[in-house]
Z-matrix of the N, CA and C atoms (Angstrom, degrees):
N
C 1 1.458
C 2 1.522 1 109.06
N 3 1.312 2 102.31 1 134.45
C 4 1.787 3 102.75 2 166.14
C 5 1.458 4 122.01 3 -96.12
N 6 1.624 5 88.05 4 154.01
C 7 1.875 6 103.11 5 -149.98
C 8 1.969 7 99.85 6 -114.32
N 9 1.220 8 103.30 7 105.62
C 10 1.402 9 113.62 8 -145.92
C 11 1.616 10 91.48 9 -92.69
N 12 1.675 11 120.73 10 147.49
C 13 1.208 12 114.66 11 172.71
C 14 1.262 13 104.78 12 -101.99
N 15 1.464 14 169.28 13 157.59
C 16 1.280 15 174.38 14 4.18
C 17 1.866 16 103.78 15 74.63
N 18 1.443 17 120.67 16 106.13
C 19 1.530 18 135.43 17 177.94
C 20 0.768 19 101.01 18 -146.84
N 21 1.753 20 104.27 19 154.74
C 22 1.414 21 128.41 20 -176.16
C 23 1.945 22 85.28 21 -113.74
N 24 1.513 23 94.11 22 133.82
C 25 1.802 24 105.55 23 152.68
C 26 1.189 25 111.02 24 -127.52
N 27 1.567 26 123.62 25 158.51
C 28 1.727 27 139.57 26 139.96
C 29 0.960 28 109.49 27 -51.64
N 30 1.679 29 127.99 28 128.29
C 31 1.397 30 121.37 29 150.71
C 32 1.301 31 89.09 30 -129.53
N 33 1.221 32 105.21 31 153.14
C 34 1.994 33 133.51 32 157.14
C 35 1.616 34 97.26 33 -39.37
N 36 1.375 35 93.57 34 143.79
C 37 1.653 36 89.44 35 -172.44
C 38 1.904 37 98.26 36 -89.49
N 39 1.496 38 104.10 37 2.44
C 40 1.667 39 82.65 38 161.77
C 41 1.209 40 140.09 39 -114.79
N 42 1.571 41 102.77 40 14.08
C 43 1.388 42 125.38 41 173.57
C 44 1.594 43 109.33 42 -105.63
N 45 1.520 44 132.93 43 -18.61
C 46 1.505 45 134.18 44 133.86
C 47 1.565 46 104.14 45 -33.07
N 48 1.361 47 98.78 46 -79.37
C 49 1.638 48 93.76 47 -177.97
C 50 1.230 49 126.51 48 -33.08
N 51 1.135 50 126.20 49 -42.05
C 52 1.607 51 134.11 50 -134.52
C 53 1.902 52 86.52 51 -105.85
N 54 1.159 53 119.69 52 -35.20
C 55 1.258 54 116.77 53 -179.35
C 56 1.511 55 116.55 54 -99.50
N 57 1.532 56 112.80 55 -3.36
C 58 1.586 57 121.05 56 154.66
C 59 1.663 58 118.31 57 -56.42
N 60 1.827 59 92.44 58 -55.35
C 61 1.242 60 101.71 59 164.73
C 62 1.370 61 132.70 60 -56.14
N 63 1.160 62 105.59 61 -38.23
C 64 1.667 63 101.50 62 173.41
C 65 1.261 64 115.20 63 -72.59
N 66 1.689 65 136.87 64 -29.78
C 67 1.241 66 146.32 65 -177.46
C 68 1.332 67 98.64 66 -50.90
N 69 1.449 68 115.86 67 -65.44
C 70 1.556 69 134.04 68 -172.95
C 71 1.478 70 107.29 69 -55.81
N 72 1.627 71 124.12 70 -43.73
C 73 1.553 72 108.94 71 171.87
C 74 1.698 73 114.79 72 -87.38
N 75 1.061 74 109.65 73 33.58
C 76 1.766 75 106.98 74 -173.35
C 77 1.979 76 81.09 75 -134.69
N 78 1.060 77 111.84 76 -13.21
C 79 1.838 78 103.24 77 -165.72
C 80 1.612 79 126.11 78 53.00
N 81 1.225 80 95.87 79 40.35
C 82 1.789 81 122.40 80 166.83
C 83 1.059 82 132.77 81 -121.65
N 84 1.217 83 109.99 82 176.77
C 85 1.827 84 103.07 83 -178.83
C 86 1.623 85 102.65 84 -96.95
N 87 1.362 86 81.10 85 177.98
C 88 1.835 87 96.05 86 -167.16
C 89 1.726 88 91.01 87 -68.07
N 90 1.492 89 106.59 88 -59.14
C 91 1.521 90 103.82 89 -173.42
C 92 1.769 91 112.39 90 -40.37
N 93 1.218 92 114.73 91 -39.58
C 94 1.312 93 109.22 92 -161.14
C 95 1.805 94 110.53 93 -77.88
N 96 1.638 95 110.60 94 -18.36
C 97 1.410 96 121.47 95 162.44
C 98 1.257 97 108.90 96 -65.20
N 99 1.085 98 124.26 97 -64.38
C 100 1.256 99 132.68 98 -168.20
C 101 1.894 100 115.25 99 -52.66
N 102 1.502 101 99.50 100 -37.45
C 103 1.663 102 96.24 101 172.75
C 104 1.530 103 119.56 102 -98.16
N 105 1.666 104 109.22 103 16.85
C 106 1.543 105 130.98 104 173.53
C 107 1.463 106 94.49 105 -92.79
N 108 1.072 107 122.25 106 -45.03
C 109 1.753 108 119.12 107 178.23
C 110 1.146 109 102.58 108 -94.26
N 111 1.013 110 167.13 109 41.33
C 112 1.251 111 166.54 110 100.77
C 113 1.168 112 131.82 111 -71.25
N 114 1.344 113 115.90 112 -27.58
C 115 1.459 114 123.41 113 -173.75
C 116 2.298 115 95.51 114 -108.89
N 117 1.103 116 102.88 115 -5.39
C 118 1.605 117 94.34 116 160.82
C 119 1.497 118 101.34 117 -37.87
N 120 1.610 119 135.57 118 155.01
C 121 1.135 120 162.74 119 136.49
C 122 1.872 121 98.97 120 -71.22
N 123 1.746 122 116.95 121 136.07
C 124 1.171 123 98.70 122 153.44
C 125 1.805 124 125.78 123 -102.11
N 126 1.160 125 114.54 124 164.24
C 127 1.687 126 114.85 125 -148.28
C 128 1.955 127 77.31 126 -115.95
N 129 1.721 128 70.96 127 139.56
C 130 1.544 129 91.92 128 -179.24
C 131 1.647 130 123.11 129 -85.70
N 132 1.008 131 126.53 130 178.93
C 133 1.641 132 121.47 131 -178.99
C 134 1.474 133 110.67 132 -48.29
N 135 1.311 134 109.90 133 -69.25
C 136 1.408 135 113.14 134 -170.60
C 137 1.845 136 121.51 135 -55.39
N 138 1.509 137 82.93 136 -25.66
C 139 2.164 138 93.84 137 -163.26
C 140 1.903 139 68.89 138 -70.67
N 141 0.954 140 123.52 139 -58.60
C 142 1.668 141 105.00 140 -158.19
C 143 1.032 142 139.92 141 -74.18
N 144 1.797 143 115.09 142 11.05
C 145 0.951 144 162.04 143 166.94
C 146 1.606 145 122.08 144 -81.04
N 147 1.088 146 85.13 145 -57.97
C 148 1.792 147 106.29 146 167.87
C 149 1.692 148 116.51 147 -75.04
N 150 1.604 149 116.35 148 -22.50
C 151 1.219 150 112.30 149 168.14
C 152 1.170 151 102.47 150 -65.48
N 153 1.766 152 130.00 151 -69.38
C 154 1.064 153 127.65 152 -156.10
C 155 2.205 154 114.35 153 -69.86
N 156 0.967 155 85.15 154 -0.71
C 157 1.291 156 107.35 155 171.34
C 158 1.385 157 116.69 156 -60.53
N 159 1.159 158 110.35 157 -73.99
C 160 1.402 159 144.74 158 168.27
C 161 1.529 160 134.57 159 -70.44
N 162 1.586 161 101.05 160 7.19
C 163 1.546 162 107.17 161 158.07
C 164 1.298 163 102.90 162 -83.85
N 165 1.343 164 107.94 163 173.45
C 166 1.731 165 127.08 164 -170.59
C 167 1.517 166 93.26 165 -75.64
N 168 0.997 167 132.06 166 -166.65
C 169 1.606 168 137.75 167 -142.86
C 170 1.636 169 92.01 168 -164.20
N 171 1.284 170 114.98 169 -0.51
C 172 1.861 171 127.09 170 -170.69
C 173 1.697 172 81.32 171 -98.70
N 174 1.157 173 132.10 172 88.16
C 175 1.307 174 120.06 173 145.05
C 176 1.674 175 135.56 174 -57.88
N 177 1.256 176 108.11 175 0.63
C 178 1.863 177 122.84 176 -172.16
C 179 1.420 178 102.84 177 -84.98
N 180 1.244 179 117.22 178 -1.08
C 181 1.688 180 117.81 179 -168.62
C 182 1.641 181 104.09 180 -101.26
N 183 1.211 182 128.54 181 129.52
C 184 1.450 183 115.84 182 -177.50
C 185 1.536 184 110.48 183 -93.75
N 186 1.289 185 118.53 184 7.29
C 187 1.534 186 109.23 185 173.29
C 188 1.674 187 90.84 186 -99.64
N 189 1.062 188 135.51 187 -33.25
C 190 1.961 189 137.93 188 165.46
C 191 1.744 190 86.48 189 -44.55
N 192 1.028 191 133.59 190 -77.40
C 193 1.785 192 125.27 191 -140.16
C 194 1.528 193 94.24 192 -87.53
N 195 1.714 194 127.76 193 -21.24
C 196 1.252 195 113.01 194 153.45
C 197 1.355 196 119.35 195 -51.39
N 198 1.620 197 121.08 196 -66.45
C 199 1.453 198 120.54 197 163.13
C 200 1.389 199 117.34 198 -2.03
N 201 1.183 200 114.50 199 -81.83
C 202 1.508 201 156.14 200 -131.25
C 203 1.733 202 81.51 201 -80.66
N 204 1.379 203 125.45 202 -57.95
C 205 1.334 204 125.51 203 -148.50
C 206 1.568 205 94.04 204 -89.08
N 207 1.279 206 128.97 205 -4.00
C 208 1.548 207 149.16 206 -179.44
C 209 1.564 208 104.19 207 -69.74
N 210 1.575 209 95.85 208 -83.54
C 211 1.158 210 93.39 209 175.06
C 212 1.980 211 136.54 210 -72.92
N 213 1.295 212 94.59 211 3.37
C 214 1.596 213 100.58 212 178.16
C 215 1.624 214 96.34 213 -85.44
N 216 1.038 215 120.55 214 -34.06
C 217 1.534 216 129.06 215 165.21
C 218 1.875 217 116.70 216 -36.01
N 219 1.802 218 92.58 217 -79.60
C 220 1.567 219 83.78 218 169.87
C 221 1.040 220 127.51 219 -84.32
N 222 1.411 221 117.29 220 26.68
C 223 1.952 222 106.45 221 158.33
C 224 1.593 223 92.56 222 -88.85
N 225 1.324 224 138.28 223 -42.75
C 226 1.413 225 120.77 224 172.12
C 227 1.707 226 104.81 225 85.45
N 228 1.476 227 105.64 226 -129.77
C 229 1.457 228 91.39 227 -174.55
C 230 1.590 229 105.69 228 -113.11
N 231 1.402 230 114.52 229 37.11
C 232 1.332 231 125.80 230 160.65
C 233 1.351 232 118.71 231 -71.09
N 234 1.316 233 131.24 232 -41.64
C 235 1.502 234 133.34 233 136.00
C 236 1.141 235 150.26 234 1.11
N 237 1.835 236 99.96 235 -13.91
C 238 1.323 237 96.35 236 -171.84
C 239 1.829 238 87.96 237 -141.66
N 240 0.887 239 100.49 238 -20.52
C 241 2.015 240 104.62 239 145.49
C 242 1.240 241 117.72 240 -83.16
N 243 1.387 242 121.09 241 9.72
C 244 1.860 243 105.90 242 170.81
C 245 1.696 244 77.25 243 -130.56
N 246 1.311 245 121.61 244 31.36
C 247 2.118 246 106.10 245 166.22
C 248 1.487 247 114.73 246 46.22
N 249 0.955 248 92.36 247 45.23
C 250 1.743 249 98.05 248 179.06
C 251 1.237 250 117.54 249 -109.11
């Protein structure tokens, strides 16, 4: 079982918002968003390398270019420091 601590934070009242909203289209609580983005691991050069590695090479599949458009997402603007 997990042993939860109880805190108060500041957020910008448009990033409250913005993750209210997402709570409400995921059908969760804010807390449980909030420790979904927080508890991400970050992925190193190579692991993200090796993801895109290791997708199928069948681009005609829309759960493949979902994949694909997933992880081009969380590299973010790391992409343009790895010359890609």
């Amino acid at each position: 079982m997990n042993n939860y601590v109880v805190t108060n934070i500041r957020l910008f009242e448009e990033d409250y918002l913005r993750l209210k909203e997402e709570a409400a289209k995921k059908r969760t609580s804010l807390s449980a968003v909030i420790r979904e983005k927080i508890g991400k691991k970050k992925i190193s050069k190579e692991d993200r390398i090796n993801m895109l590695l290791n997708l199928k090479t069948d681009w005609f599949t829309d759960k493949d270019y979902q994949e694909y458009k997933k992880i081009r997402k969380s590299w973010g603007k790391n992409l343009k420091k790895y010359n890609w």
